[in-house]
ROMI-825349 format. One record per residue (C-alpha): residue number from 1; x, y, z; residue in one letter; chain. Coordinates in pm, whole numbers, plus 50000, padded with zeros to 5 digits. Example, Ala and Ser with C-alpha at 12.3 -4.5 7.8 and 13.67 -1.06 7.14 Angstrom:
BEGIN
+-----+-------+-------+-------+------+------+
: pos :     u :     v :     w : code : unit :
+-----+-------+-------+-------+------+------+
:   1 : 51230 : 49550 : 50780 :    A :    A :
:   2 : 51367 : 49894 : 50714 :    S :    A :
+-----+-------+-------+-------+------+------+
***
This chain:
BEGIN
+-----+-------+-------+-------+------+------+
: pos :     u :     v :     w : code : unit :
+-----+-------+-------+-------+------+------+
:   1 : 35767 : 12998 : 49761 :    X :    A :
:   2 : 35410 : 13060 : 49753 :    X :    A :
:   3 : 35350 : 13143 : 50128 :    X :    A :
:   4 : 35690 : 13446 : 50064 :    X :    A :
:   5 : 35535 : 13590 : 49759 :    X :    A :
:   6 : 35164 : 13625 : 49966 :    X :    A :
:   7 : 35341 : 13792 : 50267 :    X :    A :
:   8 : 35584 : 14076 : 50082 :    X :    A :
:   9 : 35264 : 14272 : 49943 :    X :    A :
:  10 : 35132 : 14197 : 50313 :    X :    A :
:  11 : 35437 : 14334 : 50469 :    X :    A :
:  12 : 35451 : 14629 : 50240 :    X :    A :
:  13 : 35121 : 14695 : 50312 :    X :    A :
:  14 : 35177 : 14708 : 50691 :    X :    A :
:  15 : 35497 : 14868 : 50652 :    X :    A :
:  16 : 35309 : 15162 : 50480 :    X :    A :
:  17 : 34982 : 15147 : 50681 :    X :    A :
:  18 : 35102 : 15055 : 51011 :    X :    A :
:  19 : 35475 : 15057 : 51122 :    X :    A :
:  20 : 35473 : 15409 : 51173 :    X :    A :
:  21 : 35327 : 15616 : 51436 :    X :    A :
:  22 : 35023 : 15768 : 51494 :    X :    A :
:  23 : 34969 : 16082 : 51290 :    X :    A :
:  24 : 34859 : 16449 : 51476 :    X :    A :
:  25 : 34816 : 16753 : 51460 :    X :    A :
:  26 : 34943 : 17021 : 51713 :    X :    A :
:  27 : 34663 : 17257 : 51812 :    X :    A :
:  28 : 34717 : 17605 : 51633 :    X :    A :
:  29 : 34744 : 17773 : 51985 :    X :    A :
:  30 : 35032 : 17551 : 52032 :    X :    A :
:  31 : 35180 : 17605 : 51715 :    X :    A :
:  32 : 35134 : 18021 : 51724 :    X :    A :
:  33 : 35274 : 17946 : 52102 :    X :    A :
:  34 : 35634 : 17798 : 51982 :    X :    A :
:  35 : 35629 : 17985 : 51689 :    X :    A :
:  36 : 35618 : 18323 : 51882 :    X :    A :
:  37 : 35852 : 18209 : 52119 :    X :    A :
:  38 : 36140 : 18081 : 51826 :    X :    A :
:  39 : 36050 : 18483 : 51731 :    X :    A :
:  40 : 36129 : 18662 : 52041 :    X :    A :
:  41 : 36416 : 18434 : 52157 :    X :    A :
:  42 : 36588 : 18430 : 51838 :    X :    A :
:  43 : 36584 : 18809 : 51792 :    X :    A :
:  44 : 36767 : 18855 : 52110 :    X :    A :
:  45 : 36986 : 18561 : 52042 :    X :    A :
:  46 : 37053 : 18788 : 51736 :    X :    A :
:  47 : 37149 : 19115 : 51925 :    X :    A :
:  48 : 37381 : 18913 : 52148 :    X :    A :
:  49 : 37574 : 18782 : 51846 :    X :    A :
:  50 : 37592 : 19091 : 51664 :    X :    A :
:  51 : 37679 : 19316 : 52018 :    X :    A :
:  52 : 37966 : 19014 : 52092 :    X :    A :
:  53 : 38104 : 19096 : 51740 :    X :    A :
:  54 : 38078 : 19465 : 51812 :    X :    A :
:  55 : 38286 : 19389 : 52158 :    X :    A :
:  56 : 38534 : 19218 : 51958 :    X :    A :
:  57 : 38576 : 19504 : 51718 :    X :    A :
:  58 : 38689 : 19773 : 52001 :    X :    A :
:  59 : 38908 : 19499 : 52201 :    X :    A :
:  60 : 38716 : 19459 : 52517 :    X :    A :
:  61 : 38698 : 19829 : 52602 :    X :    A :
:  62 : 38525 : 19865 : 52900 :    X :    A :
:  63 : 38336 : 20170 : 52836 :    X :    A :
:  64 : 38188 : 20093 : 52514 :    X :    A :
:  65 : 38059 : 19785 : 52648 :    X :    A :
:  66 : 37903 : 19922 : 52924 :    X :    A :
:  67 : 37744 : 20178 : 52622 :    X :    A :
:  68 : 37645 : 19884 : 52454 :    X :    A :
:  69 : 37510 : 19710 : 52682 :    X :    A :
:  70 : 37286 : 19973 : 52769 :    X :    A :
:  71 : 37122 : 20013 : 52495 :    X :    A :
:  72 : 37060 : 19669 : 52468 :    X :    A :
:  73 : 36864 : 19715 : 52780 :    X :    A :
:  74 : 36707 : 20023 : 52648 :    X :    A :
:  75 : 36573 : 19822 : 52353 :    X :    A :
:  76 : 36528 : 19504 : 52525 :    X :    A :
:  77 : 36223 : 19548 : 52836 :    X :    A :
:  78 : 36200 : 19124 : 52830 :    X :    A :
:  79 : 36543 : 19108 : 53002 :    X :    A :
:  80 : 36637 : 19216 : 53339 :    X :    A :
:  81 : 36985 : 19327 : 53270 :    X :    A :
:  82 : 37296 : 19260 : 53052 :    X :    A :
:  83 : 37629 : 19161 : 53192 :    X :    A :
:  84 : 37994 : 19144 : 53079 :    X :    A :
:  85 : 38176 : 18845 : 53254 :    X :    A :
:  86 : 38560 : 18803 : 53229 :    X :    A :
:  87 : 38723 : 18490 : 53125 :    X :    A :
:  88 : 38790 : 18424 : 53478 :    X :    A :
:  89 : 38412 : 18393 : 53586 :    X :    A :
:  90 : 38383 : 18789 : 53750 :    X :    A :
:  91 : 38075 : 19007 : 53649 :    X :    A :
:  92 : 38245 : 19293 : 53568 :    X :    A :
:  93 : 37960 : 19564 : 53413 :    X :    A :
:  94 : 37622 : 19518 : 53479 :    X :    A :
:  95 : 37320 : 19722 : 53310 :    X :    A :
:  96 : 37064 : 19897 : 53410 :    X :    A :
:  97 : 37264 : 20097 : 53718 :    X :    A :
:  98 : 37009 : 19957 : 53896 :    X :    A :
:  99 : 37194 : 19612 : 53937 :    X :    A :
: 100 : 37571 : 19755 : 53944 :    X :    A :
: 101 : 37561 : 19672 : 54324 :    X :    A :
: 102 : 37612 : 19305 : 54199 :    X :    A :
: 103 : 37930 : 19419 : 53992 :    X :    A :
: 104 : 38272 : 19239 : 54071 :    X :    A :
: 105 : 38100 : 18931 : 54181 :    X :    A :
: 106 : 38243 : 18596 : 54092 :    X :    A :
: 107 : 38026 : 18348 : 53868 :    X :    A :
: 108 : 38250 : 18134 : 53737 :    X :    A :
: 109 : 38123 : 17827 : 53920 :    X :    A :
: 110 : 37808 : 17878 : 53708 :    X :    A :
: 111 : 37693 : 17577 : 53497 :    X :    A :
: 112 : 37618 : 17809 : 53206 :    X :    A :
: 113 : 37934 : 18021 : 53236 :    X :    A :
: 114 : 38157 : 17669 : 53258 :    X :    A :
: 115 : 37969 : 17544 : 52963 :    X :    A :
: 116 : 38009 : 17840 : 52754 :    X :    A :
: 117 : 38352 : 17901 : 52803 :    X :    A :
: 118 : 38495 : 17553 : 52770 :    X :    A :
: 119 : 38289 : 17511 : 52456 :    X :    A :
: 120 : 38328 : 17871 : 52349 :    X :    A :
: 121 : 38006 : 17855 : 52207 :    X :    A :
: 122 : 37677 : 18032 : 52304 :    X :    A :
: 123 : 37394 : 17906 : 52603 :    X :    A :
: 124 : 37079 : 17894 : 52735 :    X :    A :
: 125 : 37089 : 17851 : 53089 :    X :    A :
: 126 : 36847 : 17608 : 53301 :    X :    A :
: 127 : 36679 : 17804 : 53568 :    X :    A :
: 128 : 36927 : 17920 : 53850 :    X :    A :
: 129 : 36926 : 18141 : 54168 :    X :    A :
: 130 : 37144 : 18460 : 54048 :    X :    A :
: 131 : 37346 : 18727 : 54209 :    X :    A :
: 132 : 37099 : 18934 : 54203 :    X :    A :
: 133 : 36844 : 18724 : 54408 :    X :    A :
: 134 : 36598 : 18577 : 54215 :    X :    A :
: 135 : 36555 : 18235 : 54012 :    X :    A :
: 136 : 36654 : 18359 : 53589 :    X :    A :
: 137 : 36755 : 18216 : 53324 :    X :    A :
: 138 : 37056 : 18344 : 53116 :    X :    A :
: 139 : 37193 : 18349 : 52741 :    X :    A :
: 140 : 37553 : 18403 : 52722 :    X :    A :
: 141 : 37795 : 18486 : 52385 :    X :    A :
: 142 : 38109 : 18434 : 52469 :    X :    A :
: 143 : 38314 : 18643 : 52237 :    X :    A :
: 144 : 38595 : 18486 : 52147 :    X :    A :
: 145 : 38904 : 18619 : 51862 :    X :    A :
: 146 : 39134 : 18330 : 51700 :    X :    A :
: 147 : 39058 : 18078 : 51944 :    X :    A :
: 148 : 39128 : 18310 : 52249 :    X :    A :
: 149 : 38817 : 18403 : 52503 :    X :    A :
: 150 : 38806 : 18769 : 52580 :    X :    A :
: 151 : 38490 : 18713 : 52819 :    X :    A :
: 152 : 38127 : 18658 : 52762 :    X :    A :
: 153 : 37801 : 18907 : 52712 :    X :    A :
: 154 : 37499 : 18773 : 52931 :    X :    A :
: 155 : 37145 : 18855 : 52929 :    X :    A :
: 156 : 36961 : 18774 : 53198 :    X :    A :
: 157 : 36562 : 18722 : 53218 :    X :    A :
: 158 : 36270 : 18583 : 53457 :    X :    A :
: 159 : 36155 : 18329 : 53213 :    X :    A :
: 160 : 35798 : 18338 : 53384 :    X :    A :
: 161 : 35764 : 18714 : 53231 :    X :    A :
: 162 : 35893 : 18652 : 52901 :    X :    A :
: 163 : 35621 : 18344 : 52864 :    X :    A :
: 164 : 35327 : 18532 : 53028 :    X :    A :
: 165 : 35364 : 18833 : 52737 :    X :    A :
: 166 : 35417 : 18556 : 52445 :    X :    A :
: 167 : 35159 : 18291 : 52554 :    X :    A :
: 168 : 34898 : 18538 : 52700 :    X :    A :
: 169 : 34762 : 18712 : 52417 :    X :    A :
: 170 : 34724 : 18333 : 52326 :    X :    A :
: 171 : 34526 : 18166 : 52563 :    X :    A :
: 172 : 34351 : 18448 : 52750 :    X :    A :
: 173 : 33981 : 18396 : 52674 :    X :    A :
: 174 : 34035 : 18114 : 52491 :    X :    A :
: 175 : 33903 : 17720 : 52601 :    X :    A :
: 176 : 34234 : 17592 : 52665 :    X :    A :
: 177 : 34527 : 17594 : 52955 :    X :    A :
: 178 : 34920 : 17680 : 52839 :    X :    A :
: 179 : 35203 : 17597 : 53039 :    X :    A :
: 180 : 35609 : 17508 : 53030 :    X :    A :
: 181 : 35852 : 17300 : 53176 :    X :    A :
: 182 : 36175 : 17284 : 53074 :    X :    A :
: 183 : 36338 : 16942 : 53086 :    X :    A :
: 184 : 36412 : 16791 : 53390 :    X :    A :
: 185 : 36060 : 16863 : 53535 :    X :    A :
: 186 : 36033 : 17247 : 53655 :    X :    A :
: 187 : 35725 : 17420 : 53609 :    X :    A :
: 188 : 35864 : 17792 : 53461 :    X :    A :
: 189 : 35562 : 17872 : 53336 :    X :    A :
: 190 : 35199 : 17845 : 53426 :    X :    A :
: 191 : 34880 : 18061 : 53453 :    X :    A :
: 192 : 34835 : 17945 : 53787 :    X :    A :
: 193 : 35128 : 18116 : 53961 :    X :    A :
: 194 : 35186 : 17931 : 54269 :    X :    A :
: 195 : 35290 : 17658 : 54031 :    X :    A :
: 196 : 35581 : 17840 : 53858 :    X :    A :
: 197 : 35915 : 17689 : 53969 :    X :    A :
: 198 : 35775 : 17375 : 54098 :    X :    A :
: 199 : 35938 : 17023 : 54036 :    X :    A :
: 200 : 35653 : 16814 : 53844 :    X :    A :
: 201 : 35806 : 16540 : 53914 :    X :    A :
: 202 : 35872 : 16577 : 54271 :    X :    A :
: 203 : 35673 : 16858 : 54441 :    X :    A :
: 204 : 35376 : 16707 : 54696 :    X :    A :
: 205 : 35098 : 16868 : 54496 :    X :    A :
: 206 : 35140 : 16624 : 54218 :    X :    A :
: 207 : 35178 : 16332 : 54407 :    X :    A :
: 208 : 34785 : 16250 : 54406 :    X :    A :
: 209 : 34780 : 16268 : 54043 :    X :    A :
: 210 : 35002 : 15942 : 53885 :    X :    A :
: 211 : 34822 : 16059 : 53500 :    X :    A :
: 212 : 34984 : 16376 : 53528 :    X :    A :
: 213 : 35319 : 16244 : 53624 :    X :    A :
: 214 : 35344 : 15960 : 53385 :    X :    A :
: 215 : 35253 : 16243 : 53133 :    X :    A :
: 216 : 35525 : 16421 : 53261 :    X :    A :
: 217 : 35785 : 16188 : 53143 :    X :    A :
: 218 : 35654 : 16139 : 52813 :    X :    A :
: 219 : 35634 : 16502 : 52802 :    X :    A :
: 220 : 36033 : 16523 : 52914 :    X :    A :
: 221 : 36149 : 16227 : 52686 :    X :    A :
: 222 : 35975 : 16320 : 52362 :    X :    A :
: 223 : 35965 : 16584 : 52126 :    X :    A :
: 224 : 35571 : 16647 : 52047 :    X :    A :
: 225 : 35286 : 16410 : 52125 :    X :    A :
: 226 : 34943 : 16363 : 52269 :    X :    A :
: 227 : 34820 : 16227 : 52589 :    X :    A :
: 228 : 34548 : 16301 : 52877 :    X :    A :
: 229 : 34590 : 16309 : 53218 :    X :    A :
: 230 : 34386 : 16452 : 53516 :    X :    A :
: 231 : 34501 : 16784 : 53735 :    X :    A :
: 232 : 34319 : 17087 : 53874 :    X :    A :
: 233 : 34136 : 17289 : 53620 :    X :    A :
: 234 : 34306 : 17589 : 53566 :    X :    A :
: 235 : 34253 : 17876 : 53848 :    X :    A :
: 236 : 34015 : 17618 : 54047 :    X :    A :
: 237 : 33996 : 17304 : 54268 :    X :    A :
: 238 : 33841 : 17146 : 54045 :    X :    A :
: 239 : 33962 : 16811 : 53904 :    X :    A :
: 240 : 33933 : 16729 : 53517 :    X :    A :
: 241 : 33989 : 16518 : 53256 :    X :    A :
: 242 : 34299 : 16731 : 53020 :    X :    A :
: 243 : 34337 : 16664 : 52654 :    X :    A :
: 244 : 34699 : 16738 : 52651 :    X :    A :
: 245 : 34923 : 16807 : 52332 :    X :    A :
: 246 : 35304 : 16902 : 52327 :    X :    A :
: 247 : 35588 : 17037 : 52128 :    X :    A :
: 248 : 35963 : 17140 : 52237 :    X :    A :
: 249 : 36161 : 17433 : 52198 :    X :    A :
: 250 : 36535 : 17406 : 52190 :    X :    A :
: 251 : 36798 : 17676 : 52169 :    X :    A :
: 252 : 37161 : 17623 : 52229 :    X :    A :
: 253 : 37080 : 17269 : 52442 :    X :    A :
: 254 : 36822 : 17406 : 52616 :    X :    A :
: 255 : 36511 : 17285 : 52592 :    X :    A :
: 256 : 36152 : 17377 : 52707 :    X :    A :
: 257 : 35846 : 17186 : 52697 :    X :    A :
: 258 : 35524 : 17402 : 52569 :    X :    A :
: 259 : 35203 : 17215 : 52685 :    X :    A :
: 260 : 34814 : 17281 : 52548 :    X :    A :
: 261 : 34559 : 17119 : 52771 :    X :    A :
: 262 : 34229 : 17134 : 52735 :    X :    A :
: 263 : 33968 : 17023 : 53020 :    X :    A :
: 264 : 33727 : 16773 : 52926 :    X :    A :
: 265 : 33395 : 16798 : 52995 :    X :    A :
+-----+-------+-------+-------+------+------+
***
């Protein structure tokens, strides 16, 4: 009886010492990073919802979407173009006039689109190769009245730009390296561009560096953290030492991986 009562302040002790975690805190240039980020992504996610209840308001007429969905790109410079997709998968308007030539095209083999429509709920897309030619990602509304699916309202975006005018302002001038993968292992953002849509996991340029991949999947498996690994300094040959910190930002599924590194001396 003596030996339990001796351990249960011991095991308290440890339980409220020890059992947890390391404590951290995120670098503000990380924090300002996400936080910006949530900002920007949210307000558009806002537009979409309140342009998909618009659509369902003036049932499905094709003209007034294609006036809406102009001057959502008028407002919006961050996304390529906005698209109106038919519940049977075909990209029906497309604006600016300077993508219509990808009108009438049929998407509905799309992850995104498949997801979006058999959930009837809004996504994010991963990073795809899209009619138009080029790797995007896209956020669809579906717009949907009493359970039926009158199409879906897509904006589509080269994630690389929309990170460069958040995370710049950041990190330019600053001490220490940004970059973002989303999950899975592709690079979409880095400040060395020839990285940008590489695998990390994968791609020959990080196969000399073991640190950087192991720190890759603790990276992809867990929400924030710390770690080091080693990897070119930023913009040089050099290799260094990189105090590396995390944090993840999800929308709809989705979800991206915002790194801080900073080389060691």
């Amino acid at each position: 009886m003596k030996s339990k009562l001796i351990l249960m302040p011991l095991c308290l002790t440890v339980f409220l010492t020890g059992c947890k975690k390391d404590d951290f805190e995120l670098p503000p240039g990380l924090v300002q990073a996400k936080s910006n980020l949530t900002a920007d992504l949210s307000a558009l996610d806002q537009k979409m919802a309140s342009a998909v209840l618009y659509i369902g308001s003036i049932n499905a007429d094709t003209s007034l979407i294609r006036a809406k969905m102009a001057d959502l790109a008028e407002m919006s410079p961050e996304i390529t173009d906005f698209g109106w997709v038919t519940p049977d998968g075909i990209l029906q308007l497309i604006e600016p006039s300077l993508y219509h030539g990808s009108q009438g095209v049929n998407i509905s083999t799309q992850d995104h689109i498949i997801k979006s429509f058999n959930t009837r709920q809004p996504v994010l897309s991963k990073v795809f190769m899209s009619v138009e030619g080029f790797s995007s990602v896209v956020l669809i509304h579906p717009q949907v009245t009493n359970s039926v699916l009158y199409g879906g309202l897509s904006a589509l975006f080269y994630p690389e730009n929309l990170l460069e005018n958040i995370l710049k302002p950041i990190f330019e001038g600053q001490d220490f390296e940004l970059w973002v993968m989303e999950k899975g292992g592709r690079i979409i953002y880095d400040q060395d561009d020839f990285e940008i849509g590489l695998d990390l996991f994968t791609d020959p340029l990080y196969a000399g560096f073991p640190e950087l991949i192991t720190a890759g999947h603790k990276i992809d498996n867990e929400e924030s953290g710390t770690t080091t690994y080693s990897f070119y300094k930023a913009g040089t040959q050099e290799t260094v030492t990189k105090l590396t910190y995390w944090t993840t930002y999800s929308l709809h599924g989705t979800e991206w991986k915002i790194v801080w590194v900073k080389p060691q001396p």
